[in-house]
C-alpha positions in Angstrom: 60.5 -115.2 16.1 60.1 -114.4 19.9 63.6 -112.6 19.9 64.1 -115.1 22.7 68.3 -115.8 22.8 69.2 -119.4 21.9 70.5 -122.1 24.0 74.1 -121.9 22.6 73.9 -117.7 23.1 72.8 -118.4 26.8 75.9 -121.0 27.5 78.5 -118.6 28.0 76.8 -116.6 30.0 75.2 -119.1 32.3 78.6 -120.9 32.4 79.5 -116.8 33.5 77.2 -116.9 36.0 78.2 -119.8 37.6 81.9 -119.2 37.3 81.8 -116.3 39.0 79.2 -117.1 41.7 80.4 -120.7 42.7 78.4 -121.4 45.2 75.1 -120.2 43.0 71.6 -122.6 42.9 69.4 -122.1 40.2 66.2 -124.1 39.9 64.8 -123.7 36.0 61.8 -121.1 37.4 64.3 -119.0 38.7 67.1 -119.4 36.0 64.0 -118.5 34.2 63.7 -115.2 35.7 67.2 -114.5 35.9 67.9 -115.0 31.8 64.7 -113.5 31.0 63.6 -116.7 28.9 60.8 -119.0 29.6 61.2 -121.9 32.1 61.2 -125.1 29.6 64.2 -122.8 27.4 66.2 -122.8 31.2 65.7 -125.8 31.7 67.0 -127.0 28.5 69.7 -124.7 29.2 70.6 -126.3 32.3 70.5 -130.1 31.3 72.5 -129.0 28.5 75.0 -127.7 31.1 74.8 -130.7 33.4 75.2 -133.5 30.4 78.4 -130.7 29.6 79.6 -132.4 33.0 79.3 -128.6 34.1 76.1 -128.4 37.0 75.0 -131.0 38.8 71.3 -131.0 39.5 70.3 -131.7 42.9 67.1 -133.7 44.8 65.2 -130.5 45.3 66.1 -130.0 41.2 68.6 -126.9 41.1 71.4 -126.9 39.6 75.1 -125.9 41.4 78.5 -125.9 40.1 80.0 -129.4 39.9 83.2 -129.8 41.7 85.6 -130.5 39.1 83.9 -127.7 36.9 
C-alpha cells in the first residue's frame, strides 16, 4: 500500500477545488502536484471528472470547469 488516497477520496475535493476556484486549469502534471499523487492517478482523476460531465479538457489537455457544472 502506497498510502496514496483513492480516486473516489480525491472527487470531493477536486470537485472542491474547482468549485471554489472557477476559473482554475489543471493539466494532470500539475493536478499531480497539487493532490500530492502521481500524474497517471490525476489523470484518472480528471477523466473521471470530465466523463462526470464536470471539467472539460481542453486542446492544450487541462482541464477547467464546464459551464453548466
Amino acid at each position: 500500500m502506497t498510502g496514496e488516497p483513492s480516486i473516489e477520496q480525491l472527487f470531493p475535493r477536486a470537485r472542491g477545488e474547482f468549485l471554489e476556484m472557477p476559473g482554475l486549469r489543471l493539466t494532470p502534471q500539475q493536478a499531480a502536484r497539487l493532490w500530492a499523487v502521481d500524474p497517471a492517478m490525476s489523470e484518472r482523476l480528471l477523466d473521471a471528472l470530465a466523463q462526470a460531465g464536470f471539467l472539460n479538457r481542453n486542446s492544450a489537455g487541462a482541464y477547467s470547469l464546464t459551464s453548466m457544472a
